[in-house]
MDAnalysis code that builds the backbone (N, CA, C; Angstrom):
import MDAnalysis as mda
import numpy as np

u = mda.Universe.empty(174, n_residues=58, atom_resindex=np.repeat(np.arange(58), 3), trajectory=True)
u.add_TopologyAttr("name", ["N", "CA", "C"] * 58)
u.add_TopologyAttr("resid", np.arange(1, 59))
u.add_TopologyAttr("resname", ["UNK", "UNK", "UNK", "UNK", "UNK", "UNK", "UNK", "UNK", "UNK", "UNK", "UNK", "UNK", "UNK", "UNK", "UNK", "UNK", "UNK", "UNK", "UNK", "UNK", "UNK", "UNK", "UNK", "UNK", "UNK", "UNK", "UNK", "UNK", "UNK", "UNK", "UNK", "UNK", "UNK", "UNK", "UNK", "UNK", "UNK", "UNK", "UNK", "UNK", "UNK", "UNK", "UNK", "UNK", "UNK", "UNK", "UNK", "UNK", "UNK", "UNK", "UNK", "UNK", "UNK", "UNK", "UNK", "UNK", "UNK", "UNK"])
u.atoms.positions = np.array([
    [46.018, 2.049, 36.341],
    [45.781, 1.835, 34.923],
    [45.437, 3.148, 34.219],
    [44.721, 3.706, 34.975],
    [44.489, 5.250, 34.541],
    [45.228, 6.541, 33.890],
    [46.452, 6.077, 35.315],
    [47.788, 7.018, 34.388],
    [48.365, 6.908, 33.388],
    [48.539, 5.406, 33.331],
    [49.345, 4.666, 32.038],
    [48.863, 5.511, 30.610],
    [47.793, 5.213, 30.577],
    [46.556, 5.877, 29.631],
    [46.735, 6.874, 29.483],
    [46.760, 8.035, 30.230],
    [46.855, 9.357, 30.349],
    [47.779, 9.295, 29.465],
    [49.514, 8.944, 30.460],
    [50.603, 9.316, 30.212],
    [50.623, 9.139, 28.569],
    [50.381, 7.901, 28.198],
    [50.217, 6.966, 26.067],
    [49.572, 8.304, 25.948],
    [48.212, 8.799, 26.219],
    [47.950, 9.573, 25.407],
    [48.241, 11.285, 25.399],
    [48.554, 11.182, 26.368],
    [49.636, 12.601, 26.094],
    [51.214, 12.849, 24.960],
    [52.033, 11.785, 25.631],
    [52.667, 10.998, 24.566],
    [52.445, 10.981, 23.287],
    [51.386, 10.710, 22.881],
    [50.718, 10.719, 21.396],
    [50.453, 11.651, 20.876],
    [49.708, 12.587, 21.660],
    [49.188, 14.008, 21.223],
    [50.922, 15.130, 21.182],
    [51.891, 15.278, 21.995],
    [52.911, 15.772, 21.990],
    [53.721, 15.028, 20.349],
    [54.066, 13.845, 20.232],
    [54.518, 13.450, 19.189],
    [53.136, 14.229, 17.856],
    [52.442, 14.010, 18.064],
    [51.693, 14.488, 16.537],
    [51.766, 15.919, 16.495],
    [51.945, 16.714, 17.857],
    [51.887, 18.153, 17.853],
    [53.451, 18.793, 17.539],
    [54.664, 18.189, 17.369],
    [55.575, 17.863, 16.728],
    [55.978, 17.982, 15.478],
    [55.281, 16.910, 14.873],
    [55.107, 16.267, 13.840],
    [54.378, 17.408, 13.041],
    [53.079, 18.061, 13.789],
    [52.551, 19.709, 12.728],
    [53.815, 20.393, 12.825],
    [54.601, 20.661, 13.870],
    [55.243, 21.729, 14.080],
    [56.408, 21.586, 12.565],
    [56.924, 20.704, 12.247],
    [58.179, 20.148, 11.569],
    [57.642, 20.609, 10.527],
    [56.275, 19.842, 9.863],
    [55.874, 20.389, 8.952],
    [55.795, 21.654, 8.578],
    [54.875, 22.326, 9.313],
    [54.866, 23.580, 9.294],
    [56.450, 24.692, 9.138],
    [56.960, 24.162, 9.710],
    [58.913, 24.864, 9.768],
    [59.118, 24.454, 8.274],
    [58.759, 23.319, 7.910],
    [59.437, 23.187, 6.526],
    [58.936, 23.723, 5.357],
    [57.080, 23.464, 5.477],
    [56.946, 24.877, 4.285],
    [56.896, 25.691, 4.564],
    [57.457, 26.531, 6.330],
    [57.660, 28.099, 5.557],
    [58.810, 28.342, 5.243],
    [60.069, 27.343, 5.285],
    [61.474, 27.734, 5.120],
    [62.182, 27.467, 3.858],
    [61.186, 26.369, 3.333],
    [61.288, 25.482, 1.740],
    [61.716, 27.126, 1.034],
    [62.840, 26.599, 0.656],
    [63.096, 27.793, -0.476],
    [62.132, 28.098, -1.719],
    [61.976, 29.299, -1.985],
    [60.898, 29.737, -2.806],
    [61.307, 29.762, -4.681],
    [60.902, 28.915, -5.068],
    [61.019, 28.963, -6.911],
    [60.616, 30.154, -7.800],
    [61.097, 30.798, -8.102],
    [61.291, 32.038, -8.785],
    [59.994, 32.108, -9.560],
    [58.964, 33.006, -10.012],
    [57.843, 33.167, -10.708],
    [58.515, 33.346, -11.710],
    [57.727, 32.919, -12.551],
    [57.884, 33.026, -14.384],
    [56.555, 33.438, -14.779],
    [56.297, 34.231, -16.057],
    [54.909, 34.330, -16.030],
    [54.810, 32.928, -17.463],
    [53.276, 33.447, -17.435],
    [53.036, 32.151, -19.007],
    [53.520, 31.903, -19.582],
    [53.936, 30.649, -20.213],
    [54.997, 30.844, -21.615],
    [56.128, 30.808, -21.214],
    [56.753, 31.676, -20.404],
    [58.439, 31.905, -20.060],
    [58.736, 31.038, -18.982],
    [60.682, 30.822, -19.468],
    [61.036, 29.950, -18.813],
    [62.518, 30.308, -18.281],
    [63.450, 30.343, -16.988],
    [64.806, 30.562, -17.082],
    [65.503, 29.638, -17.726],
    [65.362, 28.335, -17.934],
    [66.024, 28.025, -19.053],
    [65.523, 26.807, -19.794],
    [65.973, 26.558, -21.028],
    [65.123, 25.869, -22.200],
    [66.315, 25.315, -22.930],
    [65.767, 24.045, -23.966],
    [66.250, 23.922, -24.815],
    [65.452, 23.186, -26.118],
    [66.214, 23.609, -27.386],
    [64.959, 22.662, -28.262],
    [65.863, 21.907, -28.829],
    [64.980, 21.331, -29.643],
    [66.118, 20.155, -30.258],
    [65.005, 19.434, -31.698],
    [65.004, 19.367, -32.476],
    [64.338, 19.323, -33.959],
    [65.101, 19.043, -34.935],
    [65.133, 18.178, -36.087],
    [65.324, 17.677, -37.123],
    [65.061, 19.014, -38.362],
    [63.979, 19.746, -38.160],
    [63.751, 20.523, -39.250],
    [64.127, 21.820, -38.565],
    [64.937, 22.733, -39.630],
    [65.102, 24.316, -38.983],
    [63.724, 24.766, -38.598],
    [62.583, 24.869, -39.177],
    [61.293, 25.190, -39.259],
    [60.682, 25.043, -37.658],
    [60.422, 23.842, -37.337],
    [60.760, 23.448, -36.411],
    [61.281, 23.866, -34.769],
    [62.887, 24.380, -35.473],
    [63.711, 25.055, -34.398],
    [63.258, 26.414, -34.127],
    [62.975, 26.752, -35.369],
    [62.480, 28.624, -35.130],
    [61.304, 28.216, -34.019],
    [60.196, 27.607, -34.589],
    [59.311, 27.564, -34.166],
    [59.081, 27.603, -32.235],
    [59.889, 26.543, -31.895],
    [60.467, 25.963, -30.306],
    [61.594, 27.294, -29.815],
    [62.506, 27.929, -30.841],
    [63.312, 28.755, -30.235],
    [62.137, 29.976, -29.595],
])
């Protein structure tokens, strides 16, 4: 009965130690999103009823 036990919980600990590993691979490989600073954006659009408005958002 002893081994059984063992074996489940080795089993368990290998699957969860896995399971960090995957994670870990994926955020360091997750492609990286370009910095923008405050305010700025690569791309935008506005859209307004009043020119006033549009300046304002452009």
């Amino acid at each position: 009965m002893a081994r059984g036990h063992r074996a489940t919980v080795c089993l368990v600990l290998l699957g969860v130690g896995l399971g960090l590993l995957l994670i870990v691979l994926a955020v360091v490989l997750a492609p990286r999103q370009g910095s923008c600073g405050p305010g700025a954006f690569t791309r935008a659009a506005v859209a307004a009823d009043s020119k006033i408005c549009s300046d304002i958002g452009r």
